[in-house]
C-alpha positions in Angstrom: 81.9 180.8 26.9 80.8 177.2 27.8 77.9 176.1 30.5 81.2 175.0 32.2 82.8 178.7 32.3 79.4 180.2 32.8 78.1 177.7 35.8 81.3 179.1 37.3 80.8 182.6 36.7 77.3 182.7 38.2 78.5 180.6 41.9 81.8 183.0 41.8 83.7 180.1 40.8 86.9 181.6 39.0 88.2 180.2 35.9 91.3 179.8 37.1 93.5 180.4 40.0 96.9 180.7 40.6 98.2 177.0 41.0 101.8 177.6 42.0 102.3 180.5 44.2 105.3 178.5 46.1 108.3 176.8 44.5 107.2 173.6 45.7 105.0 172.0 48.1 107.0 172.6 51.0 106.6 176.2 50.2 103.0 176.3 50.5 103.4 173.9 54.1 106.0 176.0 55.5 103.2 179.3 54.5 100.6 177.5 56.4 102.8 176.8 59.7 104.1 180.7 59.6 100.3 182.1 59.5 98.5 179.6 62.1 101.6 178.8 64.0 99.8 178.1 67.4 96.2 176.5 65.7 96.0 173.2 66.8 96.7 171.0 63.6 95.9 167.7 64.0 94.1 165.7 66.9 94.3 161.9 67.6 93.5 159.3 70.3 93.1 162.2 72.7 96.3 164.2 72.0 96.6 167.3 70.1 99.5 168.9 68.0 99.8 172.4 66.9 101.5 173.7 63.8 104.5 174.5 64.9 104.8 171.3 66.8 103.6 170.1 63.1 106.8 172.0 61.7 109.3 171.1 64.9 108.6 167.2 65.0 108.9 167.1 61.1 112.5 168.7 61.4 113.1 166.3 63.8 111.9 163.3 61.6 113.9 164.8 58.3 117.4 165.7 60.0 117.1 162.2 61.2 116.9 161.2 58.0 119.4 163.3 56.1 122.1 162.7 58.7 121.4 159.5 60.3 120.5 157.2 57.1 121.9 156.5 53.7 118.6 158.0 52.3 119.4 160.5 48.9 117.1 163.1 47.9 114.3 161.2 45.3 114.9 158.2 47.1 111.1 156.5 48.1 110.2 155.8 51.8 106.9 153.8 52.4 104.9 155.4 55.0 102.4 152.4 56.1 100.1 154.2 58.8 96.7 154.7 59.9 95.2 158.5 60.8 97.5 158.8 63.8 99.7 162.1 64.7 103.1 160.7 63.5 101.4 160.3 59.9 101.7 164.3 59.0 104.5 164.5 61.2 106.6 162.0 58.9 104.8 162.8 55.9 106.1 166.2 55.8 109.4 165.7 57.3 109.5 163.2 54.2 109.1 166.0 52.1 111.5 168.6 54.3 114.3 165.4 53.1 113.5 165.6 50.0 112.0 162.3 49.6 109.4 160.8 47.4 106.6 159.3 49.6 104.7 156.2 48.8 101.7 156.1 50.4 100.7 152.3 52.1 97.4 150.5 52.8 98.3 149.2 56.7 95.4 146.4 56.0 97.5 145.4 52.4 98.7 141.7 52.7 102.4 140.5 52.2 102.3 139.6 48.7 100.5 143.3 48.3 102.9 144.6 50.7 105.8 143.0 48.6 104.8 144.4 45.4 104.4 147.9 46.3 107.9 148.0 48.0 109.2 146.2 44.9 108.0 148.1 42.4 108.4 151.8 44.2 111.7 150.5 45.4 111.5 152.4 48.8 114.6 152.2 50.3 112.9 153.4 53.9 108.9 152.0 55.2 107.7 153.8 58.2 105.3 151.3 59.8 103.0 151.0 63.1 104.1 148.3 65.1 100.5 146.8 65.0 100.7 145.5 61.3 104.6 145.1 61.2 104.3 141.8 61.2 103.2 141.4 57.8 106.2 144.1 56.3 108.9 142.4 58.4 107.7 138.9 56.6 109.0 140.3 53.6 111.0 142.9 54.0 114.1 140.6 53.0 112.5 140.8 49.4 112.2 144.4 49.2 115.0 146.9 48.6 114.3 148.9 52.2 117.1 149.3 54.0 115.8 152.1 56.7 112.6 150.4 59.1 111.4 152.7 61.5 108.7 151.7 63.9 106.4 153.3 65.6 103.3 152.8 68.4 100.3 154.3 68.6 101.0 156.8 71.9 104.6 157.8 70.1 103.8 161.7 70.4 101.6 162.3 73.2 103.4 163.0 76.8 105.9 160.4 78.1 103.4 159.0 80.8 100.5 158.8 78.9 102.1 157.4 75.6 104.2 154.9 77.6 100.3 153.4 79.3 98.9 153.5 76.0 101.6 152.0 74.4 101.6 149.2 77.1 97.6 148.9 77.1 97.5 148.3 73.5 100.1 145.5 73.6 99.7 144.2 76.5 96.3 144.4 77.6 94.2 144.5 73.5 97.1 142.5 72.3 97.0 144.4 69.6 100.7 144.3 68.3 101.5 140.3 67.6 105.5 139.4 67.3 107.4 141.0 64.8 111.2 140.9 63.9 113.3 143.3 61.6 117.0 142.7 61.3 117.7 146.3 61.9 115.1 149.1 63.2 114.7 152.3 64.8 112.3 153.4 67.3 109.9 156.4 66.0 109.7 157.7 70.0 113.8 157.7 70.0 114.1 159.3 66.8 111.8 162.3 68.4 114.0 162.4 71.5 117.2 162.3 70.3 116.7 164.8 67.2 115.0 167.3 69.6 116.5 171.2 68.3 118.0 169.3 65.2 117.0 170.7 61.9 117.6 169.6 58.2 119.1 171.0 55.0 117.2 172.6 53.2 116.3 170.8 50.0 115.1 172.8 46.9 112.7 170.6 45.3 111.3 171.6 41.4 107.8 171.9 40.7 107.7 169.1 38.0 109.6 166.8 41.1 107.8 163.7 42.0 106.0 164.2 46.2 104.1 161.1 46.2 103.7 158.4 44.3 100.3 156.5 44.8 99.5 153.4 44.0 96.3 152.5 41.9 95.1 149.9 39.3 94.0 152.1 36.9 92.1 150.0 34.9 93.3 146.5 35.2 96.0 144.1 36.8 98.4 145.1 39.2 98.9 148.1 41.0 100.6 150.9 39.3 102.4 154.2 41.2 101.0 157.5 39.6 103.5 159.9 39.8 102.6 163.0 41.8 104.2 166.1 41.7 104.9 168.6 44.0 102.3 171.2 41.1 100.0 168.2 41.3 99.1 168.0 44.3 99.8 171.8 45.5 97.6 172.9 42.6 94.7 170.3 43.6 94.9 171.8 47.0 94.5 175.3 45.6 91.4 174.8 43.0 89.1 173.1 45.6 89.7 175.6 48.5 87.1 178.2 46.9 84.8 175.5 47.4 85.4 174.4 51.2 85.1 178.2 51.6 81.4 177.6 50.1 80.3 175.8 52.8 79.8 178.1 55.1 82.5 176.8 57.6 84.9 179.5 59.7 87.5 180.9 57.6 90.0 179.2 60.1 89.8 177.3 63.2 87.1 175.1 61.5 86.8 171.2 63.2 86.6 169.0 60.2 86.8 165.2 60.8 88.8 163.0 59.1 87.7 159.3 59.4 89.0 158.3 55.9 92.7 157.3 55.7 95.4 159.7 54.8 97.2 156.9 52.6 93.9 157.3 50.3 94.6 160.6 47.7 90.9 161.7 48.8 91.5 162.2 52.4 95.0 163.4 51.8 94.4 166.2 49.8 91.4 167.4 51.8 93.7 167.2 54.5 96.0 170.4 52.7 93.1 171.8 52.1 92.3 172.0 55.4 95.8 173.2 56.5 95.8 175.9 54.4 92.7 177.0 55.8 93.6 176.6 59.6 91.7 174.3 60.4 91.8 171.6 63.3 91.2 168.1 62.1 90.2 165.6 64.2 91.8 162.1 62.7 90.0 159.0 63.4 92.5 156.0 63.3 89.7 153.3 62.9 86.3 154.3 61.4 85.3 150.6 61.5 84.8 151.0 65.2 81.8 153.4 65.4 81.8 153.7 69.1 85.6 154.9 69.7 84.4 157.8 66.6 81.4 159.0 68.5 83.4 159.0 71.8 86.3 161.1 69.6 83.0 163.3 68.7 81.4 163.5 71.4 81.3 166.9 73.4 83.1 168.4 70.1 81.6 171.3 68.1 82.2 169.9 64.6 82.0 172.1 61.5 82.9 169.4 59.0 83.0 165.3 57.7 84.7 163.8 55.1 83.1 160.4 54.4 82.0 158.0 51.8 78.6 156.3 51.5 79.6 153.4 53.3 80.6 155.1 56.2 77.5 157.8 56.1 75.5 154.6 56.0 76.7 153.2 59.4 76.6 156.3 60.9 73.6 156.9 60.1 72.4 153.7 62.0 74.2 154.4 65.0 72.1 155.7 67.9 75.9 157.1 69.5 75.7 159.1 66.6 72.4 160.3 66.2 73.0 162.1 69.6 75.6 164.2 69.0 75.8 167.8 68.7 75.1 169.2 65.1 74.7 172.2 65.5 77.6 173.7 64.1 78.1 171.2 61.0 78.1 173.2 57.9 80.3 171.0 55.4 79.9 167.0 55.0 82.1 166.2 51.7 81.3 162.5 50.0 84.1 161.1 47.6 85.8 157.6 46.9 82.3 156.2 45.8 78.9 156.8 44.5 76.6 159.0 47.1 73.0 156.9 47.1 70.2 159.5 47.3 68.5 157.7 50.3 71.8 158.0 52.3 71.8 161.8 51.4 68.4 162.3 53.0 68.8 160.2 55.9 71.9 162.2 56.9 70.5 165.5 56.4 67.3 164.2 58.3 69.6 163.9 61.2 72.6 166.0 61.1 70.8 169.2 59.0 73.4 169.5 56.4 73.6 168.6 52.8 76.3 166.3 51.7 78.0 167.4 49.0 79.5 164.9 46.7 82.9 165.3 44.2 84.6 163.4 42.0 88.2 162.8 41.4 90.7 159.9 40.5 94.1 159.2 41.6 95.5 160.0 38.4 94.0 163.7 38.7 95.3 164.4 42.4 92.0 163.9 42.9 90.0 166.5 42.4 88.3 167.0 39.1 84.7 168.7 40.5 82.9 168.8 43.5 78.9 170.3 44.5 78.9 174.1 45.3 77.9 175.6 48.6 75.1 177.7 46.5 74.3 174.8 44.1 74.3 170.9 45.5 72.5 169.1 42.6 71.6 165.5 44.1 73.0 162.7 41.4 75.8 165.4 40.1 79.2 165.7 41.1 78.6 169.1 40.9 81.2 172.1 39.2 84.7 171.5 37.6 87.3 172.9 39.4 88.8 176.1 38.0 92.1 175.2 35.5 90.5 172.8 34.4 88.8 171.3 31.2 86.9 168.2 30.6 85.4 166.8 27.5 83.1 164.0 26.9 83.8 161.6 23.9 82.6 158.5 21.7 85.0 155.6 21.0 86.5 157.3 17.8 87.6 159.9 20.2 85.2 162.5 18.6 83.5 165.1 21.2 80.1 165.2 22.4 77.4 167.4 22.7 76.2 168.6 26.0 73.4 165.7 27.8 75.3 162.8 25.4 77.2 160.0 27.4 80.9 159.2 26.8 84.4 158.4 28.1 85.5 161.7 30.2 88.9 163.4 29.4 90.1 165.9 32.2 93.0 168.3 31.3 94.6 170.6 34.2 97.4 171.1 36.6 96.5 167.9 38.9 96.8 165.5 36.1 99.6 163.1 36.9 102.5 162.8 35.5 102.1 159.2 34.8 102.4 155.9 35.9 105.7 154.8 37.6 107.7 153.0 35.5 105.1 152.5 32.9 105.5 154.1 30.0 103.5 152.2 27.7 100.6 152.5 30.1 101.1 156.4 30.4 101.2 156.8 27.4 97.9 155.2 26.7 96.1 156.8 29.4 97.3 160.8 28.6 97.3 162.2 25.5 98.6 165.3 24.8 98.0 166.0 28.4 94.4 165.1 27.7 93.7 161.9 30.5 91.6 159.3 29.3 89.6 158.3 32.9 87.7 155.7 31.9 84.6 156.3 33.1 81.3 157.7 31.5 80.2 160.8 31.9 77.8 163.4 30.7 77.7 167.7 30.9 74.2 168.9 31.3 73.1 172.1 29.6 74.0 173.8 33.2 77.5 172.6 32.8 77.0 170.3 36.1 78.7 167.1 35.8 77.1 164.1 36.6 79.2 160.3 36.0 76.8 157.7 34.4 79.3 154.7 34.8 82.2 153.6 36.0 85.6 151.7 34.5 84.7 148.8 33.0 85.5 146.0 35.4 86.3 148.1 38.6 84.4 147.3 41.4 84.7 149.2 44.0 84.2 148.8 47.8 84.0 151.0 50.1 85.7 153.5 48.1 88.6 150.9 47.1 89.2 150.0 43.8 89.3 146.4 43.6 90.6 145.0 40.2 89.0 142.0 38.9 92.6 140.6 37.3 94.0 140.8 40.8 91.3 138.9 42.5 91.4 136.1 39.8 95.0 136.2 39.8 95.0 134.6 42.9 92.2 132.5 42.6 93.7 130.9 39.7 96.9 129.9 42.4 94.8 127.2 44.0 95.5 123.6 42.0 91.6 122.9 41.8 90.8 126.1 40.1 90.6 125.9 36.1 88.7 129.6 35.2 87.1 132.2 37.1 85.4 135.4 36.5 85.5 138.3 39.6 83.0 140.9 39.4 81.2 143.3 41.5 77.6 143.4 42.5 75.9 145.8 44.0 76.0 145.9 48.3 73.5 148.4 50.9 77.0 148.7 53.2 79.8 148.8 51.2 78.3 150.3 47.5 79.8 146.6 45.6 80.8 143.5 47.1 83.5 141.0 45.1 81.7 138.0 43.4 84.0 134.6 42.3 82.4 132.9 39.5 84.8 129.6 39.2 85.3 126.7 37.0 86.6 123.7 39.2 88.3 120.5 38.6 87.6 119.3 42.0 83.4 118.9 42.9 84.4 118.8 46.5 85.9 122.2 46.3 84.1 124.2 48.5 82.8 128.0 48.8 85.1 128.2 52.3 87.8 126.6 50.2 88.2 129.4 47.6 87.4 132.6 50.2 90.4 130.7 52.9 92.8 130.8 49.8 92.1 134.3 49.0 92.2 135.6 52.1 95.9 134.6 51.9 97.2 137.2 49.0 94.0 140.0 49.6 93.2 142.4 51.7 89.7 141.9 53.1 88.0 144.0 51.1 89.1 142.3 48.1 88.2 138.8 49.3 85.1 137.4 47.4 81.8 137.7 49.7 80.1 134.8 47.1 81.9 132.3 45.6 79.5 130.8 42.8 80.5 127.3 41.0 79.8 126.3 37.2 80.2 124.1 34.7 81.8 126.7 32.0 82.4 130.6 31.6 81.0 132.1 28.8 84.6 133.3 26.7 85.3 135.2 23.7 86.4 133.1 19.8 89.8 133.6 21.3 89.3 131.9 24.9 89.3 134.9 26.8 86.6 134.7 29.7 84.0 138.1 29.2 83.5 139.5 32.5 80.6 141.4 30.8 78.5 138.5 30.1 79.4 137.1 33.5 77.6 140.3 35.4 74.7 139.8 32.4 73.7 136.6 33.5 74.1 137.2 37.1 71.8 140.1 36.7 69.3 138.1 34.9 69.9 135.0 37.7 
């Protein structure tokens, strides 16, 4: 037996659990709706659904699409919205059609926008009027045929969505002008499919759900291919450990602030379906005082976060004067947990955090701290099903307390990358996936990651891919080389630094940061822009990032 096997065996962590007890991941949806039926599902802005308004409006949403579109099952339909009620409502009634959904950023810009819709080639984009703007700028270059818009106060009661709707875009002027050729209103769609039900679709197990879009380790991104097994499998292996936290077996409150589009926060989200749980989605986490107010007066069992956002919230008196006293789980993912930020949090809220660790590529679970055993600096056990190994760069294993590249193997290892065989086929072999990042097993069998992929920085739990960010850089006529590369930021975990080579001296810092901002989403926009003379480069001319971040350490 390994440490692994036998860390499980002493928290009653089993080996393995059964990872496809449904044919598909409707199955396991339609399971949840049939036990918790009138269990409030999802609340937002103020307005709550249940489950079987979860199930009605998601018939709704998929007959429309089945009978009222040119949509074929496996076709891809974009879904570009922030933690609002209509996002499970379509996302599922996506699935009911027998779609594939691809999840998208609402903050991405239009050559980001342009490039996802490209390369997914979604023939349908669900989008909230408030960023539509940006997706009706280049939807002429996409293959979507199907636009369907929504506003914010789409499913709460006709009075009340009709003000909000009004206030929002009226009053915050918070939608600017938008134009699509051809588009449907999400509120219509609701009305005028009320009763209606689709076809049933039989979907396979090894049938793509989601594709999600991620770098992997360099360039552009890439859609991994996410199966219905995947990501019903993920679901499974980490509910023995929400059940560790000490939470109610159902009826829970867990908070959601992180954004469903992002594999984290959508897979804790079926985790907390499938244990009955009520989560509470915040639509903006950026504005601290509309979260407390969504908090206030609530009691809250659980928090999904990252460090960024524990940081913040930390800092916030609002915050600091809420009711704790039932909080029993707060889960960390998307980015390294600083041990400072742990203590501060449990200083004021009385509950551990408990950090995990995942990748796209792996649904995203691959291990996550235990109820009974929350080793600070660990991402804690390895979900059952699956195996990891650590390894040198001949591929050879390691001995337990030795750093190396960890492989995971398991059920919620992708399929591979969209498109991109070459790529897949580098990245998983013989179903073994290569992640990239450095790890190491103590004697314990805890897992605790050393390092990350070389390159990545990552803000606010965003991978940000250095090729990208010089990609565009390189667009402007005075810029001759650059060099992106993350350094290390008390808000957001890394910040983007520009390290350019100019053949202009009047070029300014402003200059290069405006001309990003063009092509990048914010969080991707260099915070420093640093001029020199040359860029230290390899015999063969290729600039080395590595002695970039060197030299910038030693500066």
């Amino acid at each position: 037996m390994t440490s692994i096997e036998a860390l499980r065996d002493q928290l009653n962590v089993p080996q393995s659990v059964n990872v496809a007890p449904y044919d598909n991941l409707l199955g396991l949806y339609q399971a949840i709706i049939s036990k918790h039926g009138e269990r409030p599902a999802f609340t937002a802005l103020g307005q709550t659904i249940t489950y079987n308004d979860l199930d009605e409006y998601s018939d709704r949403f998929a007959a429309f699409l089945q009978q009222h579109t040119g949509l074929a099952v496996g076709d891809r339909i974009a879904i570009q919205l922030p933690n609002i009620l209509q996002q499970p409502v379509v996302l599922l009634g996506a699935i009911k059609a027998g779609l594939v959904v691809v999840n998208t950023n609402p903050l991405y810009t239009e050559p980001e926008l342009q490039h996802q819709f490209k390369d997914s080639g979604a023939k349908a984009l669900v989008v909230l009027a408030n960023v539509a703007d940006k997706a009706a700028a280049i939807i002429d270059h996409t293959d979507i045929e199907t636009v369907i818009v929504t506003e914010l106060g789409d499913l709460h009661s006709p009075l009340k969505g009709w003000v909000l709707n009004k206030a929002v875009k009226y009053i915050k002027k918070m939608v600017p002008e938008f134009t699509f050729n051809d588009s449907v209103n999400f509120r219509s769609i609701m009305r005028s499919m009320s009763g209606q039900k689709p076809t049933k679709v039989q979907a396979d197990l090894e049938d793509i759900a989601v594709l999600q879009y991620t770098g992997g380790t360099t360039g552009l991104s890439k859609g991994a291919m996410l199966t219905h097994a995947n990501l019903m499998a993920n679901a499974l292996q980490s509910t023995i450990f929400f059940d560790s936290y000490g939470m109610p077996k159902v009826g829970a409150l867990v908070v959601q602030p992180l954004p469903l589009y992002h594999i984290f926060a959508f897979t804790v989200s079926l985790i907390c379906l499938s244990s009955g749980s009520h989560t509470l989605l915040i639509p903006n986490p950026r504005d601290l005082p509309s979260m407390v107010k969504a908090m206030k007066g609530k009691k809250v069992d659980g928090i999904c976060a990252l460090n960024t956002l524990f940081v913040a919230l930390a800092n916030n008196e609002g915050f600091k004067s809420l009711d704790f006293s039932n909080l029993q789980m707060t889960l960390s993912g998307g980015m390294a947990l600083a041990s400072d930020t742990a203590k501060r949090w449990q200083d004021i809220t009385g509950c551990e955090i408990y950090e995990g660790y995942g990748l796209t590529e792996t649904s995203p679970v691959v291990a996550v701290c235990h109820g009974s055993m929350n080793v600070m600096g660990s991402v804690g056990v390895v979900v059952p099903n699956t195996q990891v190994a650590i390894r040198d760069e001949e591929g050879q294993d390691l001995p337990h307390g030795e750093r190396g590249e960890l492989f995971v193997k398991g059920p919620q290892v992708m399929k591979g990358y969209w498109q991109h065989d070459e790529q897949t086929e580098a990245a998983i072999v013989d179903g073994w996936l290569a992640t990239g990042d450095i790890a190491l097993i103590t004697d314990e069998g805890v897992l605790k990651i050393v390092d990350r992929k070389k390159d990545m920085i990552l803000v606010s739990g965003f991978n940000v891919f250095p090729n990208e960010v010089e990609d565009v850089a390189l667009t402007h006529p005075n810029i001759v080389e650059v060099a992106a590369i993350g350094q290390p930021d008390e808000t957001s975990g890394e910040v983007v630094h520009l390290y350019v080579v100019s053949n202009n001296k009047d070029l300014t810092e402003a200059d290069v940061v405006s001309h990003c901002r063009h092509s990048l989403a914010a969080y991707k926009v260099p915070k420093k822009v640093f001029f020199k003379d040359e860029l230290p480069k390899s015999p063969v001319g290729k600039v080395l990032r590595r002695i970039v971040k060197e030299q910038a350490l030693r500066a």
